[in-house]
ZABAMAR-296544 format. One line per field, with one value per residue (C-alpha): residue number from 1; z negated, x, y negated. Coordinates in Angstrom, 1 decimal. Example, Ala and Ser with C-alpha at 12.3 -4.5 7.8 and 13.67 -1.06 7.14 Angstrom:
<atoms>
seq	[1, 2]
up	[-7.8, -7.1]
east	[12.3, 13.7]
north	[4.5, 1.1]
</atoms>
This chain:
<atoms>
seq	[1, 2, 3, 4, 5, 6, 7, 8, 9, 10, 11, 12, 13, 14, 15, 16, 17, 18, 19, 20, 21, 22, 23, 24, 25, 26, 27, 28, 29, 30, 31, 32, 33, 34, 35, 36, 37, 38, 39, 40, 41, 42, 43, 44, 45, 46, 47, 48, 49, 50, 51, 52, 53, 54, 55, 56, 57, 58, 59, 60, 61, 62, 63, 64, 65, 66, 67, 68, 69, 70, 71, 72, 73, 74, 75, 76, 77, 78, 79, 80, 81, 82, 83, 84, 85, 86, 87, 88, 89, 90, 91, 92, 93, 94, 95, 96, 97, 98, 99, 100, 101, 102, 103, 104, 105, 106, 107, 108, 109, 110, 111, 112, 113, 114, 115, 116, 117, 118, 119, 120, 121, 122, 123, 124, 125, 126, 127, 128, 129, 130, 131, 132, 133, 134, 135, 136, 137, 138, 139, 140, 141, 142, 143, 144, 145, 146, 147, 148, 149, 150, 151, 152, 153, 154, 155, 156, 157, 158, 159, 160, 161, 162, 163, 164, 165, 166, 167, 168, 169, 170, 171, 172, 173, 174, 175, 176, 177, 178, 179, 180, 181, 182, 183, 184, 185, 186, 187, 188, 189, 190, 191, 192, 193, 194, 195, 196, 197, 198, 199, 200, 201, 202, 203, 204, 205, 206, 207, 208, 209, 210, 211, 212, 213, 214, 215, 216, 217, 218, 219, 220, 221, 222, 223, 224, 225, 226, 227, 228, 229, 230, 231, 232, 233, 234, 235, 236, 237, 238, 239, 240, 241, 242, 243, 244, 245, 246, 247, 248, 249, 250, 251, 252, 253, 254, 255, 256, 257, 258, 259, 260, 261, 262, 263, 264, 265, 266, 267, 268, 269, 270, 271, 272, 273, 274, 275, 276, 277, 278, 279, 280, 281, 282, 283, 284, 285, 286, 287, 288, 289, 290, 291, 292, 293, 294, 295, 296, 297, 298, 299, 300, 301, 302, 303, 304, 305, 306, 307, 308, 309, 310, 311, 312, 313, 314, 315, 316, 317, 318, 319, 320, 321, 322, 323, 324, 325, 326, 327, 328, 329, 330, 331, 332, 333, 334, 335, 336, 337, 338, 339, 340, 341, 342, 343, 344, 345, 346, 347, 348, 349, 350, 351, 352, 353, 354, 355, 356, 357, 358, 359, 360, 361, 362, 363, 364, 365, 366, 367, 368, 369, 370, 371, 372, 373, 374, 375, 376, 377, 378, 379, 380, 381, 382, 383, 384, 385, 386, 387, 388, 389, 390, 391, 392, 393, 394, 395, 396, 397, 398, 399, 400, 401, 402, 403, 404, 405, 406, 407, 408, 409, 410, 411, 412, 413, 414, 415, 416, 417, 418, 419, 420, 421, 422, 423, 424, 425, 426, 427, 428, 429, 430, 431, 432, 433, 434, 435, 436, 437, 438, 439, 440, 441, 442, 443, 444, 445, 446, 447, 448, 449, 450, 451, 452, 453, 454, 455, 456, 457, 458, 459, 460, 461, 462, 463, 464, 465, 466, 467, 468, 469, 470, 471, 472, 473, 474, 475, 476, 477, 478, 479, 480, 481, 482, 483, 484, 485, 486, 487, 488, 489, 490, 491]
up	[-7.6, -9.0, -7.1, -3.6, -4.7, -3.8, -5.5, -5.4, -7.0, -9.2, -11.1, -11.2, -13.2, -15.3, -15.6, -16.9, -19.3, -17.1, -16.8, -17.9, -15.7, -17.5, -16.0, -12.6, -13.0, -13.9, -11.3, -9.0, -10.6, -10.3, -6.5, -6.0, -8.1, -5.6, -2.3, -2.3, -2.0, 1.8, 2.8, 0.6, 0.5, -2.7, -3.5, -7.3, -9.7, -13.6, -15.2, -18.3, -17.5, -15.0, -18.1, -20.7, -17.8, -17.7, -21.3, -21.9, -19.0, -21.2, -23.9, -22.2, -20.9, -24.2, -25.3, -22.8, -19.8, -17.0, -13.4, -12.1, -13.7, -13.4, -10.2, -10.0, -13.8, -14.3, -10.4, -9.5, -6.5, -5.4, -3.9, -0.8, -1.7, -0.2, -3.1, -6.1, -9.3, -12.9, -14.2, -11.2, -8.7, -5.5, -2.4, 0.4, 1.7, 2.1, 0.4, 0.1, -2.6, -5.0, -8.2, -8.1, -10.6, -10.0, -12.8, -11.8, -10.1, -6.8, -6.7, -5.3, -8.0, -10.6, -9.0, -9.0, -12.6, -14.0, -11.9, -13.8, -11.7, -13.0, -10.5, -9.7, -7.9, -5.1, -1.5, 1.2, 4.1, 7.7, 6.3, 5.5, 7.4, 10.6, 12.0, 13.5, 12.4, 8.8, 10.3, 9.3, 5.3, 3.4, 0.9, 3.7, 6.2, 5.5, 7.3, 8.0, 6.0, 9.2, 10.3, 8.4, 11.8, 13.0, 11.7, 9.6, 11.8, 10.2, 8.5, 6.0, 6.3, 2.8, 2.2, 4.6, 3.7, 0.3, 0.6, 3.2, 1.2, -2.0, -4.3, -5.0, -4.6, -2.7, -1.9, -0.6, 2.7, 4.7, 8.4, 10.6, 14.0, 12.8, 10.2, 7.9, 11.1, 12.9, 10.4, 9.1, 12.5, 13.0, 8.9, 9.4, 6.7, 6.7, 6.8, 6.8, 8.1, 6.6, 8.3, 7.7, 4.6, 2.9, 0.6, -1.2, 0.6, -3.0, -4.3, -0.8, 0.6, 3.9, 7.2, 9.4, 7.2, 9.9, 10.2, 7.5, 5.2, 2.4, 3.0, 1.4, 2.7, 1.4, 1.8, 3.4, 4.2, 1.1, -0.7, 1.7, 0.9, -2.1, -2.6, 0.0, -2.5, -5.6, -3.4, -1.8, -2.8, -2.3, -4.4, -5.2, -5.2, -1.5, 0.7, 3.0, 2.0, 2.9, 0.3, 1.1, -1.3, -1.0, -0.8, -1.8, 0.8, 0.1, 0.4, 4.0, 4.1, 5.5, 8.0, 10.0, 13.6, 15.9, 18.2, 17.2, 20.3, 19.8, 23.0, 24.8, 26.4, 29.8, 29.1, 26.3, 28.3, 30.0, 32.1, 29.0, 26.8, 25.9, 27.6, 24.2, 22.6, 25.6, 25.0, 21.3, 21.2, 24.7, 22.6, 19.5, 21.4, 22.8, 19.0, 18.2, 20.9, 20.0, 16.7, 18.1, 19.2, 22.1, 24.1, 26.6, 28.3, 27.7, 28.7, 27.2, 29.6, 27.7, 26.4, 28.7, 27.2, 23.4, 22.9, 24.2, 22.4, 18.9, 19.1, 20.1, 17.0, 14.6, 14.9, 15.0, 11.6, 10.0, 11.3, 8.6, 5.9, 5.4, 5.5, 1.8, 1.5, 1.4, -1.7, -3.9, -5.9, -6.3, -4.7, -3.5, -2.8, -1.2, -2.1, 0.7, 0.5, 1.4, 1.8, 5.0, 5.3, 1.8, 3.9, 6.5, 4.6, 2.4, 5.5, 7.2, 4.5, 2.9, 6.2, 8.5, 12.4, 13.3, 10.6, 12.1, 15.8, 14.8, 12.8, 16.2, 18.5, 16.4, 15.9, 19.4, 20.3, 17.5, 19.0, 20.7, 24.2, 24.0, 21.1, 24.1, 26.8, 24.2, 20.9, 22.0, 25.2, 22.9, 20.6, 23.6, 24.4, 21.1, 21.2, 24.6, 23.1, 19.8, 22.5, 24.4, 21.2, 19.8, 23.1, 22.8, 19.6, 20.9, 23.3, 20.7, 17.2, 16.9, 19.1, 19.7, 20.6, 20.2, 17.3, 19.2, 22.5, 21.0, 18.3, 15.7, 17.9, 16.4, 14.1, 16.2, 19.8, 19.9, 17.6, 20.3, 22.6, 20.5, 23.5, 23.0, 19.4, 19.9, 22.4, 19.5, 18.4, 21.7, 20.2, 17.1, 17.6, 18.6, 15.5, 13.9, 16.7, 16.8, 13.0, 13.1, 10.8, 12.1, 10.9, 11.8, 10.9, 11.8, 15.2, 16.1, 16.5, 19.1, 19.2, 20.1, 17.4, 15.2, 14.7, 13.5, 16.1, 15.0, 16.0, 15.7, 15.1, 15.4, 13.8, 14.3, 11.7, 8.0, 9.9, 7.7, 6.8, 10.4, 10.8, 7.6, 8.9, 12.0, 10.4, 7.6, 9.8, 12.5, 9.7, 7.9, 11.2, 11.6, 9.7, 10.7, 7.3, 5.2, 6.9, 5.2, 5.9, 6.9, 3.7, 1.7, 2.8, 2.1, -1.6]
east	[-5.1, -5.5, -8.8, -6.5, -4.2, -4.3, -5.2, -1.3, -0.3, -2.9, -1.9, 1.2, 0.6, -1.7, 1.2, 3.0, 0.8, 1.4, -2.7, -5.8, -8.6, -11.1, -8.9, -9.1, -12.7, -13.2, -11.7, -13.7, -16.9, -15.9, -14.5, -18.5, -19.8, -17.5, -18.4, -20.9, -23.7, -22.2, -22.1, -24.4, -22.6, -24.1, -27.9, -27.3, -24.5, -24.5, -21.4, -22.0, -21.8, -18.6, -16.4, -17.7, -16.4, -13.3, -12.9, -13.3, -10.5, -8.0, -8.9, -7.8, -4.3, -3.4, -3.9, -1.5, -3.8, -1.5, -2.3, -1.2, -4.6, -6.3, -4.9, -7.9, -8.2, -9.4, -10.1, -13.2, -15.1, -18.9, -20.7, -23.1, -26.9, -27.5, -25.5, -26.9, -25.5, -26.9, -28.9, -28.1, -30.9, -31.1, -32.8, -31.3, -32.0, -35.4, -39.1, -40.3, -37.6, -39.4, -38.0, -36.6, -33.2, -31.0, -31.1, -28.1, -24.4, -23.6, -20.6, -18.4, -19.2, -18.6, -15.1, -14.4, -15.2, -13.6, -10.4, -11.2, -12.6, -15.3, -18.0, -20.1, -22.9, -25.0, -23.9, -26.2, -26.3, -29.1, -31.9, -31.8, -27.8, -29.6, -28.6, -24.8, -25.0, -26.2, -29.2, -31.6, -31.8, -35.0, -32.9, -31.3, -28.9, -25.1, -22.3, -18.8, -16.4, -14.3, -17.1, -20.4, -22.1, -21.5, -22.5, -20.4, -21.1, -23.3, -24.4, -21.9, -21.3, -21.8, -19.1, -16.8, -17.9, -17.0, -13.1, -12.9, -14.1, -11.9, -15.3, -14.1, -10.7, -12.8, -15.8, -17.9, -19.6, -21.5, -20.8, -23.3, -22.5, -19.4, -21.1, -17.6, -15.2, -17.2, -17.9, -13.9, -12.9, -14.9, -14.4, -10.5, -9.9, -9.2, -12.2, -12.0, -14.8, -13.3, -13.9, -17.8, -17.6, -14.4, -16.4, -19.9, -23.1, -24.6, -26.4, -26.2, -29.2, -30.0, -30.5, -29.1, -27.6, -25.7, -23.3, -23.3, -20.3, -19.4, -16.2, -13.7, -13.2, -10.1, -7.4, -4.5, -4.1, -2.5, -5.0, -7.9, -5.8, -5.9, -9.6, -10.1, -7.7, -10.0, -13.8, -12.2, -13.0, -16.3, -19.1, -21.7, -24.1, -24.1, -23.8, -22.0, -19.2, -15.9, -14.0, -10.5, -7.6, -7.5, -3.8, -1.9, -2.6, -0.4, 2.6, 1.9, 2.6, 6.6, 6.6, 8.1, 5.7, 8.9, 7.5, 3.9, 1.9, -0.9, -3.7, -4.9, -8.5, -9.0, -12.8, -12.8, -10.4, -13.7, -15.2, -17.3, -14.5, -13.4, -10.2, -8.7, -9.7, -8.3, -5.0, -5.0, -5.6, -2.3, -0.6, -1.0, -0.2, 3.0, 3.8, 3.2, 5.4, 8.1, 7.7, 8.9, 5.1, 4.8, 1.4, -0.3, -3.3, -6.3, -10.0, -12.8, -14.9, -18.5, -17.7, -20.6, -23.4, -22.3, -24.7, -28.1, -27.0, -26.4, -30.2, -31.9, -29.9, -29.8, -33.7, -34.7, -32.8, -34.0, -37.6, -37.3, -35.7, -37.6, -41.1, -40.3, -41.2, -45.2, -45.9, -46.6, -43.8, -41.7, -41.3, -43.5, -47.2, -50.1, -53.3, -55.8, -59.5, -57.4, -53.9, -53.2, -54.2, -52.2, -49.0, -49.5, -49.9, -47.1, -44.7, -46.2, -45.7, -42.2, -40.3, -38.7, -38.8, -35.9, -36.4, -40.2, -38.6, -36.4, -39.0, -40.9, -38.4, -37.1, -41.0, -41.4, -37.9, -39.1, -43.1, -43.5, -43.4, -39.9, -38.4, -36.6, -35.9, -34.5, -33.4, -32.0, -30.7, -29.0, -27.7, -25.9, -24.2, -22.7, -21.1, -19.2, -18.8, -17.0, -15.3, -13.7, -11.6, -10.7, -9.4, -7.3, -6.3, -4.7, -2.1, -1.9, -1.9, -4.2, -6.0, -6.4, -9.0, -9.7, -13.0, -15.5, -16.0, -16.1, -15.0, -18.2, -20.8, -23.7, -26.3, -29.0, -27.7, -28.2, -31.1, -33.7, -32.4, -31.7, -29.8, -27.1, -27.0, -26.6, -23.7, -22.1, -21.2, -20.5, -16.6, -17.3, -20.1, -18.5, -16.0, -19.5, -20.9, -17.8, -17.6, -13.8, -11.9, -11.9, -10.7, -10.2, -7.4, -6.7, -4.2, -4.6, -7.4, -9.4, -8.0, -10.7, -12.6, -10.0, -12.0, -10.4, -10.0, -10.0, -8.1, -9.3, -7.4, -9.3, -7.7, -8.4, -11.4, -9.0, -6.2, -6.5, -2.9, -1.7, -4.2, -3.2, 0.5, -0.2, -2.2, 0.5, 3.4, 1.5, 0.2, 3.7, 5.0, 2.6, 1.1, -2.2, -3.4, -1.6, -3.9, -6.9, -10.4, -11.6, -13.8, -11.4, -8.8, -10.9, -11.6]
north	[-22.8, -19.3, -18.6, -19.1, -16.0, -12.5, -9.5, -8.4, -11.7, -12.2, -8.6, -9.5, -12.9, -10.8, -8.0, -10.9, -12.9, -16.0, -16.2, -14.4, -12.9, -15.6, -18.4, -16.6, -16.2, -20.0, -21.2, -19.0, -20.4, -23.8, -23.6, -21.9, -25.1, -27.1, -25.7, -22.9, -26.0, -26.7, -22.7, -21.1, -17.2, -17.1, -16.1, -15.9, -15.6, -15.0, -17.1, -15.8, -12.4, -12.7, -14.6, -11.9, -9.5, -11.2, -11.5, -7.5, -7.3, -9.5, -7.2, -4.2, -6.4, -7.1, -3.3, -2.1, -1.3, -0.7, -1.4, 1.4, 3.4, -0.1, -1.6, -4.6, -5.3, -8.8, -9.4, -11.1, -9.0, -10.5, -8.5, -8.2, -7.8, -4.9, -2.7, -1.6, -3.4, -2.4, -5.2, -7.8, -8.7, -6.6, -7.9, -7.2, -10.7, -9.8, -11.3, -7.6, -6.4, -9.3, -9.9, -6.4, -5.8, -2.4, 0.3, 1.4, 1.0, 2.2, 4.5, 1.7, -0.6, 2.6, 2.9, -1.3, -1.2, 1.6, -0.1, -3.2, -5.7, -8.7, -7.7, -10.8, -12.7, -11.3, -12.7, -13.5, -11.3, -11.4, -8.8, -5.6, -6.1, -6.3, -9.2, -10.8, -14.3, -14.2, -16.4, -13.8, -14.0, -15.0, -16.8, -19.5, -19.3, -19.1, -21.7, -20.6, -22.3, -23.4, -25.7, -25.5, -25.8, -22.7, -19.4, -17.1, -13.6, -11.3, -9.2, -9.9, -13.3, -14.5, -12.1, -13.0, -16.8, -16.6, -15.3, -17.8, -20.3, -18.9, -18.4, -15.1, -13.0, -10.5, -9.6, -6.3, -6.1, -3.2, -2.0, -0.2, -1.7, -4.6, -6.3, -6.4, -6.9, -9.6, -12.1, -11.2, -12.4, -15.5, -16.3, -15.4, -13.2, -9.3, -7.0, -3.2, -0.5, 3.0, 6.5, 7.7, 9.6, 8.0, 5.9, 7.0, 5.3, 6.0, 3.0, 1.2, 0.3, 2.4, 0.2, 3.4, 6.2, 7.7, 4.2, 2.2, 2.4, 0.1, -1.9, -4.6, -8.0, -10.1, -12.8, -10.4, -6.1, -5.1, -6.4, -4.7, -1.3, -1.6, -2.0, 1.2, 3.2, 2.3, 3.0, 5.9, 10.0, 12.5, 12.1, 15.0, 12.4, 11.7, 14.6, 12.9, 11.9, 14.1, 15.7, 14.9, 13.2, 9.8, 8.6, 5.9, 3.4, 0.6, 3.1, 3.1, -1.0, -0.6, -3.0, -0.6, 0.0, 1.1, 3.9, 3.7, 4.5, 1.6, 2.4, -0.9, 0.2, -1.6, -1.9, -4.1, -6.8, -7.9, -10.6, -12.3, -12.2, -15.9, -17.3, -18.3, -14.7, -12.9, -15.1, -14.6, -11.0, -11.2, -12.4, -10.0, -7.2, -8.9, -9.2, -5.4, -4.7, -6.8, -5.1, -1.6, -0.5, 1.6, -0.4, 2.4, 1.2, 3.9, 4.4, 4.4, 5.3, 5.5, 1.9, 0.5, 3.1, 1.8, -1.2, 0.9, 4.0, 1.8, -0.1, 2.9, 5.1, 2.2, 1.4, 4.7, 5.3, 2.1, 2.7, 5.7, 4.4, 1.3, 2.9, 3.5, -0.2, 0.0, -2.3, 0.3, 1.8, -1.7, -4.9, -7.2, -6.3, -7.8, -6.2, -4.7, -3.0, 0.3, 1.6, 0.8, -3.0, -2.5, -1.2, -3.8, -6.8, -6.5, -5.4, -8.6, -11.0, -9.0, -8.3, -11.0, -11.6, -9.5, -6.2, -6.6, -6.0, -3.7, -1.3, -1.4, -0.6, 2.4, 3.7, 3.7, 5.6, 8.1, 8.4, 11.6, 11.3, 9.3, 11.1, 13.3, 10.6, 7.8, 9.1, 12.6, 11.3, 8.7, 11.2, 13.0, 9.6, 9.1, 12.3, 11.5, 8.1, 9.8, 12.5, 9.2, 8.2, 11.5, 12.6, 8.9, 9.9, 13.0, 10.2, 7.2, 6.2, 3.4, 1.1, -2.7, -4.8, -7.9, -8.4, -10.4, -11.6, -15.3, -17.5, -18.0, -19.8, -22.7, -22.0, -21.4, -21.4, -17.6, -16.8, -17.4, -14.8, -11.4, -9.4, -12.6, -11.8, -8.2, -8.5, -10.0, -7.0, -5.6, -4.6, -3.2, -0.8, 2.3, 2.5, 3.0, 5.5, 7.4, 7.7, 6.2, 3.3, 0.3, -3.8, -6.9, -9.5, -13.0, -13.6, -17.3, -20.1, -21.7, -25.3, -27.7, -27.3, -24.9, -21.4, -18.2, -15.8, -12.1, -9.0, -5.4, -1.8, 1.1, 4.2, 8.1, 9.5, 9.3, 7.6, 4.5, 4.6, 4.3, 1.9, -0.5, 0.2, -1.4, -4.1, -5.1, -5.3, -7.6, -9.9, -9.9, -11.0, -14.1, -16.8, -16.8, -14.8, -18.0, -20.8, -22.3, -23.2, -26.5, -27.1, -25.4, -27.7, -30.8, -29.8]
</atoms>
């Protein structure tokens, strides 16, 4: 089925005239019609649009486009609600957003168009991306496609849910503390976090401005570099983004590891960490060594400070940004006799459980008083946290860990207690502290029931091609990117 191929062999089918981008895009939209009604990735999706997409893209085939200017024409990409579209819904998961529709594209989806991709349907994702289990969402909870009891990881999760589930040859997801790597490892596909300021935040939706980054998720690394090669490159209209050449990352797929210095930190191989994770992820790094990599066990000593550091930054950030939601200049709004009980009823009615807590915590970080002892002391903590991996950097190439402490966990069992949700992410959140790449890839299952189990490389600040080198030979060595979800399986 053309909707189970990758990007890489999909072009090359299109190079050929052996298929069209509408007959990839159909049978995306009928493996969604099949499916999506047991995992619900999806929040919305316009057929119409994605086929006249897909039509234009044969167009440009048949009038001698070449790839190599074009290197997704005719791909379908959904993306995650939290990035600005032109003319698609944007709600960021959330009641308060209302019926609101984007005037405009982010600069990712500029750069996936003018490559030529049919960008599509809006993906369901926890709130505001605040959330690890995609649990969190006003428009329903998503499953994982592996066993629609459990949860897909969050925030991303309809992202991660929907290659999985092949609805889509790729998707786009956003990472401020893991939300592309974890639901990537417990969905079993490849999700990549690039270095802050390699792609535009421009047209994302801000939960913390100093860590989110927009990301690719899809079915194998060459694909995943490809998609950071197209989003990739400084943009005048976000001041943050770094103004450095964006290479050709697929060139750095050889295969060839032999005396890569990969760093194995001691305090991520910890007590909580499940058996069959810690034997998977063993096991991985047996691989990379019998691939010619050099393993040297590092520290990280500030490891232990990263979860208190991240919910006192990340609140404290989103605390800001979303006090632009007040009912008043779009969204949803619930009238009061003044402007305040205004502001308060529509944040009360439009915001869910968890952005609610969130909001609060970062306010009171923020208050004056504890501005000093929380958010400044937290500041300082980052920057030995960032400190720890450069100074790694300076020994090793890249670094391994394993994604999550656990295989993907059932709906509900953790949404009671929000410190077990938060420890969910207890692997991922310095990437995002220390302003690093980071990505996860499949290296084995769980057996009893079969979950995907998720490995993660961590690369030096614009050291993504080291990082995809390492990634591509490991997955070229193993079999675990070829295997297919449960539901997928049964359709």
């Amino acid at each position: 089925m053309l909707n189970q191929l990758t990007i890489s062999e999909l072009t090359a089918k299109l190079a050929a005239r052996t298929v069209s981008s509408r007959e990839i895009t159909q049978a995306c939209l009928d493996q969604i019609a099949r499916v999506d009604g047991k995992i619900h990735a999806f929040i919305s999706y316009d057929a119409n649009d994605a086929l006249a997409q897909a039509d234009a893209a044969d167009k440009l085939i048949s009038g001698g486009s070449k790839f190599a200017d074009k290197p997704v024409l005719g791909i379908p990409v959904a993306i995650k609600d939290v990035l600005a579209v032109k003319n698609q819904p944007l709600n960021c998961g959330s009641k308060i957003l209302g019926n609101f529709i984007s005037p405009y594209d982010a600069t990712a989806i500029e750069k996936l168009k003018a490559a030529g991709a049919v960008v599509f349907g809006r993906l369901n994702m926890d709130e505001f991306a605040m959330g690890s289990s995609t649990e969190n969402s006003a428009f329903g909870v998503t499953c994982n496609p592996w066993d629609t009891t459990r949860i897909p990881g969050g925030s991303s999760g309809g992202s991660a849910a929907a290659v999985a589930a092949e609805e889509c040859i790729a998707s786009l997801g956003t990472d401020t503390g893991g939300s592309i790597r974890q639901p990537a490892a417990l969905c079993g596909c490849v999700g990549l976090k690039p270095t802050y300021g390699r792609i535009s935040r421009y047209g994302l939706v801000a939960f913390a401005s100093s860590l989110d980054q927009i990301g690719p998720f899809t079915k194998d690394v060459r694909d995943a570099a490809t998609l950071l090669g197209v989003m990739s490159g400084p943009d005048a209209r976000d001041s943050t983004s770094v103004p450095q050449p964006v290479p050709d990352y697929t060139r750095a797929l050889t295969g060839d590891i032999r005396g890569v210095k990969i760093g194995l930190p001691k305090e991520y191989m910890i007590g909580g960490l499940d058996a069959e994770v810690k034997a998977a992820v063993d096991a991985a790094v047996k691989q990379l060594e019998k691939l010619g990599a050099e393993i040297v066990e590092i520290s990280l000593p500030h490891t232990d400070y990263a979860v208190a550091v991240y919910y006192i930054i990340a609140t404290a950030e989103a605390s800001a940004n979303l006090a632009r939601f007040d009912g008043i200049r779009y969204g949803l709004r619930v009238d009061g006799n003044d402007p305040v009980e205004l502001y308060s009823k529509t944040r009360g009615a439009g915001f869910g459980a968890e952005v609610k807590r969130r909001i609060i915590l970062g306010t009171y970080v923020l208050s004056s008083g504890y501005h000093d002892a929380y958010y400044l002391h937290a500041q300082k903590v980052r920057t030995l946290i960032r400190n720890d991996f450069l100074k790694a950097f300076g020994t090793v190439d890249a670094i391994v860990t394993p994604t999550s402490p656990t295989a993907a966990f059932k709906a509900g069992e953790k949404s009671g207690d929000p410190l077990q949700m938060y420890l969910s992410d207890i692997f991922t959140i310095s990437c995002n502290l220390a302003g690093i790449c980071g990505m996860s890839l499949p290296c084995g299952f769980t057996k009893n029931p079969k979950l995907p189990i998720g490995l993660q490389l961590l690369g030096k600040p614009f050291g993504e091609e080291m990082m995809l080198r390492v990634a591509h030979a490991y997955e070229q060595s193993t079999a675990w990117h070829r295997e297919r979800a449960v539901l997928v399986q049964k359709t």
